[in-house]
VOTIRO-270329 format. One record per residue: residue number from 1; residue in one letter; x, y, z of N, C-alpha, C, O, CB in turn. Coordinates in steps of 0.2 Angstrom, whole numbers, plus 2048, in hexadecimal, padded with zeros to 3 digits. Glycine has a CB too. Layout:
N
<node NUM; 'a'; <X; Y; Z>; <X; Y; Z>; <X; Y; Z>; <X; Y; Z>; <X; Y; Z>>
...
// end
This chain:
97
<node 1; 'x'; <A81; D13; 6D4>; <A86; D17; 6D1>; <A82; D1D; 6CD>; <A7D; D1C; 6C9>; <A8B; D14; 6CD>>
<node 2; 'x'; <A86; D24; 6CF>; <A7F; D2A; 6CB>; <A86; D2C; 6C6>; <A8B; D2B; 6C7>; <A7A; D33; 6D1>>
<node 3; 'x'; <A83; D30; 6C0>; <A89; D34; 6BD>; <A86; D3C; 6BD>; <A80; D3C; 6BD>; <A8B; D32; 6B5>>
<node 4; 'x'; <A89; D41; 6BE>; <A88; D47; 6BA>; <A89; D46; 6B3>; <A8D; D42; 6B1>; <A8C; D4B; 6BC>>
<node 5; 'x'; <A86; D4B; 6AF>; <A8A; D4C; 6A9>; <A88; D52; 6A6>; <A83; D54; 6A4>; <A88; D46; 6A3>>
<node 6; 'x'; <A8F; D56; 6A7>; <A90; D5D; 6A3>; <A91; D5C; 69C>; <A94; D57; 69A>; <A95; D60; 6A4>>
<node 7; 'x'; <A8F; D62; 697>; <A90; D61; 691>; <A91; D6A; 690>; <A8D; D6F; 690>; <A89; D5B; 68E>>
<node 8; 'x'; <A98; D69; 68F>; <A9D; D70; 68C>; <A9D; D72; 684>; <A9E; D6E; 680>; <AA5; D6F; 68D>>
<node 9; 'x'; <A9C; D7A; 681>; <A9D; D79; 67B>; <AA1; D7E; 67C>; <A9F; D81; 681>; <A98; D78; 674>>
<node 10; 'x'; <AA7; D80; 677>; <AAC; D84; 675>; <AB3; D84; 67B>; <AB5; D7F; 67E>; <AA8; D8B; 674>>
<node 11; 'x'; <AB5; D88; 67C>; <ABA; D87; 680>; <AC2; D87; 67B>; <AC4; D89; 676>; <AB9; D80; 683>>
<node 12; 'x'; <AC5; D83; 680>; <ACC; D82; 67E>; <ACF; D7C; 681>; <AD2; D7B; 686>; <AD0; D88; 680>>
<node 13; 'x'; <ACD; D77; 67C>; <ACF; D70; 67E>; <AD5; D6F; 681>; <AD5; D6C; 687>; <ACE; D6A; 679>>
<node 14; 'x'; <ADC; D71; 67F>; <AE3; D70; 681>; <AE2; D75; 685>; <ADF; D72; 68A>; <AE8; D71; 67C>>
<node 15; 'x'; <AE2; D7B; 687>; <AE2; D7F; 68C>; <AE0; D7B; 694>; <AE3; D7A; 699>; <ADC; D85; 689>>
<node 16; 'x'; <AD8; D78; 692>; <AD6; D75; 695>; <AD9; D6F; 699>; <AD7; D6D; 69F>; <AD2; D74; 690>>
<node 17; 'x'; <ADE; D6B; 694>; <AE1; D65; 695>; <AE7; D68; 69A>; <AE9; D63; 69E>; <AE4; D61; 68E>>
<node 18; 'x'; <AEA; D6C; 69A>; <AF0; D6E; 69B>; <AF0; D6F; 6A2>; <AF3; D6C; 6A6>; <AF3; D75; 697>>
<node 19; 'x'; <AE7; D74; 6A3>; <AE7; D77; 6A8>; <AE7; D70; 6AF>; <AE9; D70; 6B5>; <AE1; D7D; 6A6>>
<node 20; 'x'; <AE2; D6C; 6AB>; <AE2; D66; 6AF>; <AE6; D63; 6B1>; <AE5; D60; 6B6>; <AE0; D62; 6AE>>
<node 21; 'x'; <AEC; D64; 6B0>; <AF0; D5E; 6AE>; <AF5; D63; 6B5>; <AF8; D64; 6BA>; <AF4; D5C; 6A4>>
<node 22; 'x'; <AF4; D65; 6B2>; <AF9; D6D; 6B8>; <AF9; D6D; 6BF>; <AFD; D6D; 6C3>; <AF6; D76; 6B7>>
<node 23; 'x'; <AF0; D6D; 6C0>; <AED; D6B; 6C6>; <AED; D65; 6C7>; <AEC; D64; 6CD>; <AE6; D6D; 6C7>>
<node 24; 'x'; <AEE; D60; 6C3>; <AF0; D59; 6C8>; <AF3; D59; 6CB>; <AF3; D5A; 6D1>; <AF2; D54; 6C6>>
<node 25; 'x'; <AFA; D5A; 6C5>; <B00; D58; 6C6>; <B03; D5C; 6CF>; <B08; D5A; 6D3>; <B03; D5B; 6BE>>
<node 26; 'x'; <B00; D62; 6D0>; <B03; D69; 6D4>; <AFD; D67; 6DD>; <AFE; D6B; 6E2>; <B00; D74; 6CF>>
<node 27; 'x'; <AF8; D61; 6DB>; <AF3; D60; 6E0>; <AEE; D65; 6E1>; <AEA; D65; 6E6>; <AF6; D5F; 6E5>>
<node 28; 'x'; <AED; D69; 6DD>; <AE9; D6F; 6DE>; <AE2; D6C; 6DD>; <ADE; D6D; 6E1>; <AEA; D75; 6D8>>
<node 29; 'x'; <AE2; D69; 6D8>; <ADB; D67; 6D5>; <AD9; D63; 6DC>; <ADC; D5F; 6DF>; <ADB; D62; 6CE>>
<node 30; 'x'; <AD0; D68; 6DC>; <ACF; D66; 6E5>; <AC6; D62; 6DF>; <AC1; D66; 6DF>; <ACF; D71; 6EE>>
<node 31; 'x'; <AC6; D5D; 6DE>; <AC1; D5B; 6DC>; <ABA; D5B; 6DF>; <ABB; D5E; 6E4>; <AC2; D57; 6DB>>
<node 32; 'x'; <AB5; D59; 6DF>; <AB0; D5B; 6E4>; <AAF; D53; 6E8>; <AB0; D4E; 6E4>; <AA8; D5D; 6E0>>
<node 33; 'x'; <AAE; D52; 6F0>; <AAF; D4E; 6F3>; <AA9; D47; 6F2>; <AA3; D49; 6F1>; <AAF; D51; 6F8>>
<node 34; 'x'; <AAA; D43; 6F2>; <AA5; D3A; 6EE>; <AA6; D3B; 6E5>; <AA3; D37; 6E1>; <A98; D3B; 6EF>>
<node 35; 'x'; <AAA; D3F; 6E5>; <AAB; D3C; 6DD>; <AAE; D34; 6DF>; <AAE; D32; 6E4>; <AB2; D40; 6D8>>
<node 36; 'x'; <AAF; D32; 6DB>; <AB2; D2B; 6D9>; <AB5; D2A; 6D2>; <ABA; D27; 6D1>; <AAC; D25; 6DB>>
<node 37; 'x'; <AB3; D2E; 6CB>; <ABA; D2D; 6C5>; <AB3; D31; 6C4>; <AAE; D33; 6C6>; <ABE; D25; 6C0>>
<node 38; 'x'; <AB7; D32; 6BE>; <AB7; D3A; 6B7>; <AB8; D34; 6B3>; <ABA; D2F; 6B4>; <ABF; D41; 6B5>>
<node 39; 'x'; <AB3; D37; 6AC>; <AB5; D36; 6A5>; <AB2; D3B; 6A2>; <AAD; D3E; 6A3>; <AB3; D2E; 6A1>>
<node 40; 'x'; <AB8; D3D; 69E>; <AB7; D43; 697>; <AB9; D42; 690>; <ABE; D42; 68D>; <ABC; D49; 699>>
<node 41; 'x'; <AB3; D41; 68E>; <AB3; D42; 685>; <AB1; D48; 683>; <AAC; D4C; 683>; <AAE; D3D; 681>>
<node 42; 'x'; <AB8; D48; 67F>; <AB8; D4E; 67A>; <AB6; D4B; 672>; <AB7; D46; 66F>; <ABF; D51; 67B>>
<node 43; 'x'; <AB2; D52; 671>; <AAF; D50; 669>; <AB5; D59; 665>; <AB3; D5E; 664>; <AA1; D53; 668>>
<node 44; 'x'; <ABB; D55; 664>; <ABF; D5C; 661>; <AB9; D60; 65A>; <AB6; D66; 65A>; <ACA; D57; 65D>>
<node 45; 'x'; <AB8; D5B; 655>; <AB6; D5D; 650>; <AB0; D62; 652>; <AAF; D65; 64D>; <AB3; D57; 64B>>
<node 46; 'x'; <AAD; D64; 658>; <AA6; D67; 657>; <AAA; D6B; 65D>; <AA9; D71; 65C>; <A9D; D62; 659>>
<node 47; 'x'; <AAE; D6B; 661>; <AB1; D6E; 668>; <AAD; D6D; 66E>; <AAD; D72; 672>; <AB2; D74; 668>>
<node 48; 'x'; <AA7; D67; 66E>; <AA4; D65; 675>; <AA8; D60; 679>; <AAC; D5E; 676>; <A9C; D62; 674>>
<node 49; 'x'; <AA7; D5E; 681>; <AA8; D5C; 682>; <AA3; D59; 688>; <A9F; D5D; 68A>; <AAD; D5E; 681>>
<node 50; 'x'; <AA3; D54; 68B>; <A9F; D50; 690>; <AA3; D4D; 696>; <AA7; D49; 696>; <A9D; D4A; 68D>>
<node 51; 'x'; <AA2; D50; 69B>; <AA5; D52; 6A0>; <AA0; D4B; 6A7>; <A9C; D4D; 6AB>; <AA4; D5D; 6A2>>
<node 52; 'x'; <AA2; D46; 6A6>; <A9F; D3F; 6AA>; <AA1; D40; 6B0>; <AA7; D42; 6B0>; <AA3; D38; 6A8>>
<node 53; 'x'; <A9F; D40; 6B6>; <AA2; D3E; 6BE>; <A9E; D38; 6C1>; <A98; D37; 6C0>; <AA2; D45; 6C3>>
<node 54; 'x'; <AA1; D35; 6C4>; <A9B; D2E; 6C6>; <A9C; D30; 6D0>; <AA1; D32; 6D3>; <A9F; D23; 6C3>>
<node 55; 'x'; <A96; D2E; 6D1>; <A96; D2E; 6D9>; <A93; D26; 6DA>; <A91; D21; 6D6>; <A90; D34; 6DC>>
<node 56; 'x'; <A92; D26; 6E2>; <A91; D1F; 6E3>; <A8A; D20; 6E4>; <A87; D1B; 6E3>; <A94; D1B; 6EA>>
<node 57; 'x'; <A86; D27; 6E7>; <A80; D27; 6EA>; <A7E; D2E; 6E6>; <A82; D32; 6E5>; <A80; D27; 6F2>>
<node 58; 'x'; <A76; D2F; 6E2>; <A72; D35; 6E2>; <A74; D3C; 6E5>; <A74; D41; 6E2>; <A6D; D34; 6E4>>
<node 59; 'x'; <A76; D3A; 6EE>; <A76; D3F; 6F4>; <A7D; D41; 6F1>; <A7D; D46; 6EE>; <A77; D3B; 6FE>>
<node 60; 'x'; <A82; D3D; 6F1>; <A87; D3F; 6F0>; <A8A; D42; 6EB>; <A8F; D46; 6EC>; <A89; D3C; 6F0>>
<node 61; 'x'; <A86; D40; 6E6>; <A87; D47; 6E0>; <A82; D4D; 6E0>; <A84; D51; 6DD>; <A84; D44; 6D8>>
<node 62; 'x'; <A7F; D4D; 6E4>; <A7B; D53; 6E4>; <A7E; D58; 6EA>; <A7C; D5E; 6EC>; <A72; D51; 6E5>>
<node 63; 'x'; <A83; D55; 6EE>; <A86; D58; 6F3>; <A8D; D5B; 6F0>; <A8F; D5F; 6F3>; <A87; D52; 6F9>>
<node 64; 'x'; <A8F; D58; 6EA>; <A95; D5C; 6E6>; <A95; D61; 6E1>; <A99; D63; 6DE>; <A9A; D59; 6E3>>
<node 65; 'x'; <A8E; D62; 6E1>; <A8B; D67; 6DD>; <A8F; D6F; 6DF>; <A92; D72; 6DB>; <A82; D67; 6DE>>
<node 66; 'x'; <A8E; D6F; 6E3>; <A92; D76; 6E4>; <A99; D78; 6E3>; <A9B; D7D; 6E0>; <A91; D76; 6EA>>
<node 67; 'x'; <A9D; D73; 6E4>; <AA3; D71; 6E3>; <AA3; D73; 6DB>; <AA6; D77; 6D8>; <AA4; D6A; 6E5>>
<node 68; 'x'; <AA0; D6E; 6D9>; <AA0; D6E; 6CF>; <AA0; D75; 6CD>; <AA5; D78; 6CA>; <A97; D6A; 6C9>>
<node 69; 'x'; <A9A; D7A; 6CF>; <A99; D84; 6CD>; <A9E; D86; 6D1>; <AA0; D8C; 6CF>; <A90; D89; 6D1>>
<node 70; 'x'; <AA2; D84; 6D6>; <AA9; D87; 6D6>; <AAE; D85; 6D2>; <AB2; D89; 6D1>; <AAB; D87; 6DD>>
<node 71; 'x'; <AAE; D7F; 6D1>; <AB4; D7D; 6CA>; <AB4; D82; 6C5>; <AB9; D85; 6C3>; <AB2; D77; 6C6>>
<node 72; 'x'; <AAC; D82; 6C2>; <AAB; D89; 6BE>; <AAC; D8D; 6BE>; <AAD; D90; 6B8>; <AA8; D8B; 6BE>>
<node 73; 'x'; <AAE; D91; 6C4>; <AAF; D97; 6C3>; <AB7; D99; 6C2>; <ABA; D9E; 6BF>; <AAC; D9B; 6C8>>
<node 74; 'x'; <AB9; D92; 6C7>; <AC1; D91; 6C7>; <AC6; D92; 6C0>; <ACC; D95; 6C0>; <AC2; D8A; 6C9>>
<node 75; 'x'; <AC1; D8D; 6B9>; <AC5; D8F; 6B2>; <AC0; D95; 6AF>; <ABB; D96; 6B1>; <AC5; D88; 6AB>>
<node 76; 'x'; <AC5; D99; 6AB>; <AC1; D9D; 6A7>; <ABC; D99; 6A1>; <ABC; D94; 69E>; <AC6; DA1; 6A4>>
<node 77; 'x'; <AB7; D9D; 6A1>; <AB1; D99; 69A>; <AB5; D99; 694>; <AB4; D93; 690>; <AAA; D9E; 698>>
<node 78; 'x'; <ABA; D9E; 691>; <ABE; D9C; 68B>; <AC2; D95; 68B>; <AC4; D91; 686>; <AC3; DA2; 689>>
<node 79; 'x'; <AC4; D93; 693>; <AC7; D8D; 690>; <AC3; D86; 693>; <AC5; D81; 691>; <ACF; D8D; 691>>
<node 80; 'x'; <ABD; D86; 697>; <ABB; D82; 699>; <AB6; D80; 694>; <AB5; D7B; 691>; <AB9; D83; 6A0>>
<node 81; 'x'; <AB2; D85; 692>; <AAB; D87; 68C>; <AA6; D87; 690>; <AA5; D85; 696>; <AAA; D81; 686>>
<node 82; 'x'; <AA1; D88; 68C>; <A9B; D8C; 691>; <A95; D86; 693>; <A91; D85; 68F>; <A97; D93; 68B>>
<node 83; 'x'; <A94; D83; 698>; <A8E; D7B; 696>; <A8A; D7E; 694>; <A89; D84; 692>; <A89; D77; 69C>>
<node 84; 'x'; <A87; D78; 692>; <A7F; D78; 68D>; <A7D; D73; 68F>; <A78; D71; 68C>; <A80; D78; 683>>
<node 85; 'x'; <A7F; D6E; 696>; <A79; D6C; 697>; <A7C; D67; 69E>; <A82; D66; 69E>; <A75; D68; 68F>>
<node 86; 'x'; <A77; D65; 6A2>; <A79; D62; 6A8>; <A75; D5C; 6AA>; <A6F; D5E; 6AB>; <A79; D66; 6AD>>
<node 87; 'x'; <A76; D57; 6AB>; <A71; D51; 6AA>; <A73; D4C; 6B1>; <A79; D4E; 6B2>; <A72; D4E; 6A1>>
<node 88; 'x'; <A71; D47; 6B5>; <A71; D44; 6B9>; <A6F; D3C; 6B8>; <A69; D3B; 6B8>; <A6D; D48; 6BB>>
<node 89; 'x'; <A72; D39; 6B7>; <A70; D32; 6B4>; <A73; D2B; 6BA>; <A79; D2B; 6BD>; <A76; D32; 6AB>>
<node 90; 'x'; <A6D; D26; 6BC>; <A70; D23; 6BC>; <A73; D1C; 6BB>; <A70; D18; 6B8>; <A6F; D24; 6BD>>
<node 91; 'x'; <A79; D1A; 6BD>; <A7D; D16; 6B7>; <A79; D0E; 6B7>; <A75; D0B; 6BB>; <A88; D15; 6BA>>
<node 92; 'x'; <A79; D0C; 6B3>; <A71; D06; 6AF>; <A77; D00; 6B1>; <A76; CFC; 6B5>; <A6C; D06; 6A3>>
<node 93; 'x'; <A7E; D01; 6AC>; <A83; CF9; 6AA>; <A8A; D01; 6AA>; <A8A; D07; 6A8>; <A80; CF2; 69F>>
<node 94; 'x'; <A8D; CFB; 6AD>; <A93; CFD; 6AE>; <A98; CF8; 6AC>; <A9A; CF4; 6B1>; <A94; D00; 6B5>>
<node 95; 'x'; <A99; CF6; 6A6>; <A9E; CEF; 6A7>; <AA3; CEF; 6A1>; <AA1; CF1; 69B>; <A98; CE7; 6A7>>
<node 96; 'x'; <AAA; CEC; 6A1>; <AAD; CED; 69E>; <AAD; CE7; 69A>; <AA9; CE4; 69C>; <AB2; CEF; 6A1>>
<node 97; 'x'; <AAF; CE5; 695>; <AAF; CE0; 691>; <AB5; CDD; 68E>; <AB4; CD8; 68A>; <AAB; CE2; 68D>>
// end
C-alpha cells in the first residue's frame, strides 16, 4: 500500500467541506482512478490541512497524478489553499486496535 500526502495552508475549510460534500452527494466528484480511501486532517488552529490518498501499488499512484493537478484546478486556491508540500510514502503498519 503507497500514500500520497498533500499538505494545504490557508483556504476555506467550510467552503471546502460544503464544496465536497455537494460533489458527492450530485456524483460529480470524479476522483482519480486506484484510489482506494481518503483521509483528511484538518489543523483549524494554524488553517493547514493533510490531504492522505492510499493506493494498492507505487504504478498506481503515480498513474493518478494527473488527475490530482486537474482536481486543482477544478477548486479555486482561496478555498482549497495553496500546497506547501507533496510527499509519497510507503504504508510500514496499517492496523486498527
Amino acid at each position: 500500500m503507497w500514500t500520497r500526502v498533500a499538505t494545504f495552508e490557508g483556504g476555506n475549510q467550510q467552503e471546502l467541506q460544503r464544496l465536497n460534500e455537494e460533489r458527492m452527494q450530485s456524483d460529480e466528484m470524479n476522483p482519480p482512478e486506484g484510489i482506494k480511501r481518503v483521509l483528511l486532517l484538518a489543523d483549524a488552529d494554524n488553517n493547514r490541512r493533510l490531504f492522505i490518498s492510499f493506493f494498492e501499488s507505487k504504478d498506481a499512484m503515480a498513474a493518478a497524478e494527473q488527475r490530482f493537478e486537474a482536481m486543482g484546478d477544478e477548486v479555486p486556491e482561496d478555498v482549497r489553499g495553496r500546497r506547501t508540500s507533496l510527499d509519497y510514502y510507503e504504508v510500514a503498519l496499517d492496523q486498527a486496535l
